[in-house]
C-alpha positions in Angstrom: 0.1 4.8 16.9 -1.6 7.5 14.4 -4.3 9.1 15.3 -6.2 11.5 12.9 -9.6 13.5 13.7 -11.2 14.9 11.3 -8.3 15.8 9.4 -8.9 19.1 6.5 -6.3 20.1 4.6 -7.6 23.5 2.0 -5.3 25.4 -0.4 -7.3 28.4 -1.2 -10.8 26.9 -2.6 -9.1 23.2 -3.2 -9.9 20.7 -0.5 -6.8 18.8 -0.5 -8.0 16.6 2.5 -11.8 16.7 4.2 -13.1 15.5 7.3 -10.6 12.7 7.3 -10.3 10.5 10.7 -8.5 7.0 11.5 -6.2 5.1 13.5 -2.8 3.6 12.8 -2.4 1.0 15.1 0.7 -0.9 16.3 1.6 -4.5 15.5 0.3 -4.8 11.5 1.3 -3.2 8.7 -1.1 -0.4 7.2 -1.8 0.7 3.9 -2.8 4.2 2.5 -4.6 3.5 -0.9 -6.2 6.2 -3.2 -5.9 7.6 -6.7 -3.3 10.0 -7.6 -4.7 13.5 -6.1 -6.0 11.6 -3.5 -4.6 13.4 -0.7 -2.2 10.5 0.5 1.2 13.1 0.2 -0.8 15.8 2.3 -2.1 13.6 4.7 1.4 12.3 5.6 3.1 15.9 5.3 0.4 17.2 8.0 0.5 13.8 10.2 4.5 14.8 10.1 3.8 18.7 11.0 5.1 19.7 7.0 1.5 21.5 6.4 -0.6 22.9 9.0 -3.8 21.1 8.8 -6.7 23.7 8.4 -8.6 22.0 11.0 -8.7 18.6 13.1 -5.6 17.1 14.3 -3.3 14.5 13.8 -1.0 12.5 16.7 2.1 10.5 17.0 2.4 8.3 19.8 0.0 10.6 21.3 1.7 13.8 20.9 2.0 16.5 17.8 5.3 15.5 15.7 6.9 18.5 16.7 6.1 17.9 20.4 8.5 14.8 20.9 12.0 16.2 22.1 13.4 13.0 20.1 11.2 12.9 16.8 13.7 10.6 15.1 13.0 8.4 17.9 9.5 8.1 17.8 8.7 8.4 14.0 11.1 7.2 10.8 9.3 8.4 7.4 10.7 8.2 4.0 8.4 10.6 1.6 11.2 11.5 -1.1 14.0 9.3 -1.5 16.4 11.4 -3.6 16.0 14.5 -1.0 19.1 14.1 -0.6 22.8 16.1 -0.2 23.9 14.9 -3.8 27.8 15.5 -2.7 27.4 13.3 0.0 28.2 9.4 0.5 25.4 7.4 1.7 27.2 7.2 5.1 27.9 10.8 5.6 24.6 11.6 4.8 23.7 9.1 7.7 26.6 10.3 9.5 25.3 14.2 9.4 21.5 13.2 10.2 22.9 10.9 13.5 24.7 13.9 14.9 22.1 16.3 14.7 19.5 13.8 16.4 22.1 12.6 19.5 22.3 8.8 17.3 25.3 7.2 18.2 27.8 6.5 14.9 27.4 2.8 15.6 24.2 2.9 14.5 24.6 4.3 11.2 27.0 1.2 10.0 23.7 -0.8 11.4 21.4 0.5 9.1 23.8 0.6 5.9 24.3 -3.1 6.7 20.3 -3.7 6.9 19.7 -2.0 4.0 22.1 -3.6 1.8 24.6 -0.5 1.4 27.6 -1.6 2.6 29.4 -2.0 -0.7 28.4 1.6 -1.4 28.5 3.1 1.5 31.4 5.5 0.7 30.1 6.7 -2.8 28.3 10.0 -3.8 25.0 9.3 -3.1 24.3 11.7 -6.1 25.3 8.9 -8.6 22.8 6.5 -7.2 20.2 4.3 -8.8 16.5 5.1 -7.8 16.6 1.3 -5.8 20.3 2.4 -4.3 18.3 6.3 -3.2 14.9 4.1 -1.8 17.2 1.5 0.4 19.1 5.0 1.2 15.8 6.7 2.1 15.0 3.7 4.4 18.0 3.7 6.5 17.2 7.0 7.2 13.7 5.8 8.3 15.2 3.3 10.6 17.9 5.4 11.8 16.7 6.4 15.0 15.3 3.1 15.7 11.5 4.7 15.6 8.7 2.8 17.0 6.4 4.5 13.6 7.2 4.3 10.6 5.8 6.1 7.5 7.2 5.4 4.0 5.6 6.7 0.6 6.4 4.4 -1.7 9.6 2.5 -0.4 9.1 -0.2 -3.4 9.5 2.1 -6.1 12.9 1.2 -8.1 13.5 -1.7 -6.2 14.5 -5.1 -8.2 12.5 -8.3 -7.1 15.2 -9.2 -4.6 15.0 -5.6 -2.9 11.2 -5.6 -3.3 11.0 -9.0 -1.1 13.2 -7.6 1.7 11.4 -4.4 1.9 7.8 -6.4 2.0 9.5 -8.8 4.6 11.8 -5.8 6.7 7.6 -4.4 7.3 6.6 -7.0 8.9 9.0 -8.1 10.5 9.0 -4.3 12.3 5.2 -4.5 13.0 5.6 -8.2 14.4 7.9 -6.5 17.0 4.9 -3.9 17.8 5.7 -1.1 16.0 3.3 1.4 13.7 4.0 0.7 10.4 1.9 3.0 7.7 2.8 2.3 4.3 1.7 4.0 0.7 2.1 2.0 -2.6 0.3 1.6 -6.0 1.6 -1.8 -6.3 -1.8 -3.4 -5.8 0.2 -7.1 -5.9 2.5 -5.8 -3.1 0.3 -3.9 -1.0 -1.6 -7.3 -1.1 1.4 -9.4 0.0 2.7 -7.1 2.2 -0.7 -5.2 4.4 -3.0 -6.3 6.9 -5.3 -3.6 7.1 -6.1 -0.5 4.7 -6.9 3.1 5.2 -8.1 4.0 1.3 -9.0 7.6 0.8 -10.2 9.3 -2.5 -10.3 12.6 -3.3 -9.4 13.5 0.5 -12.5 11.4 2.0 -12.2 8.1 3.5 -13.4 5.5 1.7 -12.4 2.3 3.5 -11.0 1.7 6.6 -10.8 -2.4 7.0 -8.7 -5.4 7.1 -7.6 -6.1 3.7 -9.6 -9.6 3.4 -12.9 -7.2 4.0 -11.9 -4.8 1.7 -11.4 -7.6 -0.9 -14.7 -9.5 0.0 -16.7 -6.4 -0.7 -15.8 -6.3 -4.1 -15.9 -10.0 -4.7 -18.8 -11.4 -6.9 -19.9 -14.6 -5.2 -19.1 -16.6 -8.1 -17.9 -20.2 -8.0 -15.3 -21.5 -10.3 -15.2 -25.1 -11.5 -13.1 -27.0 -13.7 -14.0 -30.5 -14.6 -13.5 -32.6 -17.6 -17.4 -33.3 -17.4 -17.8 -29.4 -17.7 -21.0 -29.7 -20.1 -22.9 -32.4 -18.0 -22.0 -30.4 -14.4 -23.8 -27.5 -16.1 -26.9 -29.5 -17.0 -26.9 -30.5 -13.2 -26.7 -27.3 -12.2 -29.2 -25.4 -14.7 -31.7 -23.4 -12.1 -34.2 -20.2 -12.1 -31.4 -18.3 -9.8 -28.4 -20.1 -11.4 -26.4 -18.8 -13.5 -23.4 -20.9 -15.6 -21.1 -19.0 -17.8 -18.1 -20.6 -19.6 -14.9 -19.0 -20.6 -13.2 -22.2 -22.0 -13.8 -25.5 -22.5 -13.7 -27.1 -19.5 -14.3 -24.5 -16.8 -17.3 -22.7 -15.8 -18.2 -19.6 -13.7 -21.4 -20.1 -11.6 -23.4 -17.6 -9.9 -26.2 -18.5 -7.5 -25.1 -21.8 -5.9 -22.4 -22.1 -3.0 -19.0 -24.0 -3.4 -20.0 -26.9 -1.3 -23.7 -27.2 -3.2 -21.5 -27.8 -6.6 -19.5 -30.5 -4.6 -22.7 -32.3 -3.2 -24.0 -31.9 -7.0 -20.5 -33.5 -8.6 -20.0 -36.3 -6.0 -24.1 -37.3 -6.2 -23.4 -37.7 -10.3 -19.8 -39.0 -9.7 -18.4 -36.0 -11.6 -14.4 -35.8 -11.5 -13.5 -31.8 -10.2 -9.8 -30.3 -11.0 -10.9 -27.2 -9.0 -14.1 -26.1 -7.1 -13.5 -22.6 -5.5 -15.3 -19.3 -4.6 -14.0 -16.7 -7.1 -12.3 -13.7 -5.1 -11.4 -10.4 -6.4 -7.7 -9.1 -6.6 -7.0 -6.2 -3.9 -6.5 -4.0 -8.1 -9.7 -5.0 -8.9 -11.7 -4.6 -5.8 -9.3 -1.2 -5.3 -10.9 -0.1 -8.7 -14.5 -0.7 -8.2 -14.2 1.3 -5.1 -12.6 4.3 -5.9 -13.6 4.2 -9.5 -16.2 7.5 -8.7 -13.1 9.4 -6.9 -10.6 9.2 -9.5 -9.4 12.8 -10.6 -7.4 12.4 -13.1 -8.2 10.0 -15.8 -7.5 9.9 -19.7 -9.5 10.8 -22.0 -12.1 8.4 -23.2 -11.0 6.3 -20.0 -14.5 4.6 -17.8 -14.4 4.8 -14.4 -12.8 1.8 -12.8 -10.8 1.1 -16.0 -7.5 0.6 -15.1 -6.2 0.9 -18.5 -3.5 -1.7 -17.3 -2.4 -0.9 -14.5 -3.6 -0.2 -10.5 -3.7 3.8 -10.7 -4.9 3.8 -14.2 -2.0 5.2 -16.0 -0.8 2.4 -18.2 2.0 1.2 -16.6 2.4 -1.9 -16.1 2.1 -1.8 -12.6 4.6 1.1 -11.8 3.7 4.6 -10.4 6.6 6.5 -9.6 4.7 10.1 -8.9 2.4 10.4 -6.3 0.2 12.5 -5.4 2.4 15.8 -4.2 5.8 16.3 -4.9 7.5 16.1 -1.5 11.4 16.9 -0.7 11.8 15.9 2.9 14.4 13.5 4.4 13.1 12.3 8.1 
């Protein structure tokens, strides 16, 4: 379990982090959402005793990182994949951080084969793609066997196929009761892969909820309905608080009556339905109505809450590979 209480992180006059509390708990996977310059980099650095926050605290397992005799143990984090001994083979490099920590060698040809490494396991880890350095970065994570874990953007590089056993390796490790807190600006994935969010912006918290609340708040109401008797539907269901839209022929976006009232309507006028249901917001879009005011950097000429294509509002395509502070740390 995290635990942070009134977490404030300040680098001369620039608040990095304010005021910021929550809970980690075990048994679900967690994610940490905000715009880049959120605070999501300095918040792990200080919940991993990196930066000393300048007030309020933040506990592992109940105890400051640097209070366990075993950290490995208790907490695997991945916050910069390629921090890395370039000279090294992925094994070695597993090899040199197991015999510092008391981990038995036996588990470092565990992780390379969970991972996926095997086949490279001898090369220079230095010549690594970024998907080889993240899977690398992870079996570092999982070396001591930690019951927290804490990964920055373990997606980023990986191919569908690796991006599918990270998203199923999380829960499988918070279905066996571990702490699992996870960063991403893959809205999609973050949406397949969370059950509950922490979502901070400009170092305040904005949300802390399950992610089918988080969604729900920024979801309309709206009813979507397609029906090959589109035009006489809308004619039933014309009303002084209803609104019908239409985007295409066929299918129409109503406002002001529930899902089942539209059934009742269709069925009492024998009116055939393809679909009939609620229209729900994306985790992107709801993500982007509610950190739309806390977004620090955004191009010029760019609204607020315009993605511009993508979840962080950088045009692309879904990708992010910079967060929000450059971070070299290994464990």
């Amino acid at each position: 379990m995290i635990e942070a209480r009134s977490l404030t992180k300040r680098y001369g006059a620039k608040a990095a982090v304010t005021d910021l509390s929550f809970t980690v708990r075990p048994g679900v996977v967690t994610g940490f959402l905000g715009p880049n310059g959120a605070g999501k980099s300095t918040t792990m650095r200080m919940i991993l005793g990196l930066d000393r926050p300048t007030s309020g605290t933040v506990t592992v397992n109940g105890a400051d990182y640097a209070a366990h005799s075993a950290p490995l143990h208790e907490v695997g984090a991945l916050l910069e994949a390629k921090a890395i001994h370039t000279g090294r083979t992925a094994y070695n490099h597993l090899l040199a951080l197991a015999a510092t920590t008391g981990i038995p060698r036996s588990r470092v040809d565990e992780v390379i084969d969970l991972v996926g490494l095997r086949e490279v396991a001898r090369k220079r880890a230095g010549g690594f793609s970024l998907g080889m350095g993240q899977r690398l970065g992870i079996a570092s994570a999982l070396l001591g066997d930690p019951d927290t874990l804490i990964l920055d953007e373990p997606v980023n590089g990986l191919d569908p196929e690796g991006i599918l056993w990270i998203r199923n390796l999380l829960k499988d490790l918070a279905a066996e009761g571990r702490t699992v807190f996870v960063s991403s600006h893959l809205m999609s994935e973050m949406a397949l892969t969370a059950e509950h969010l922490i979502v901070i912006g400009q170092g305040r918290l904005i949300a802390d909820t399950s992610v089918a609340e988080f969604i729900s708040r920024a979801s309309s109401g709206s009813v979507k309905v397609r029906s090959p008797q589109a035009a006489e539907l809308r004619e039933l269901l014309a009303g002084p608080d209803v609104t019908v839209s239409s985007a295409d022929e066929g299918t129409l976006t109503v406002e002001g009556l529930s899902s089942d009232r539209i059934g009742v309507i269709a069925a009492e006028n024998r009116i055939t339905l393809f679909e009939l249901a609620p229209k729900e917001a994306s985790l992107e879009e709801a993500f982007m109505e509610l950190t739309g005011d806390a977004v620090e950097y955004r191009a010029p000429g760019q609204k607020p809450g315009a993605g511009a294509g993508s979840p962080t509002g950088t045009g692309a395509a879904g990708t992010a590979a910079q967060t929000d502070t450059d971070v070299e740390v290994t464990a």
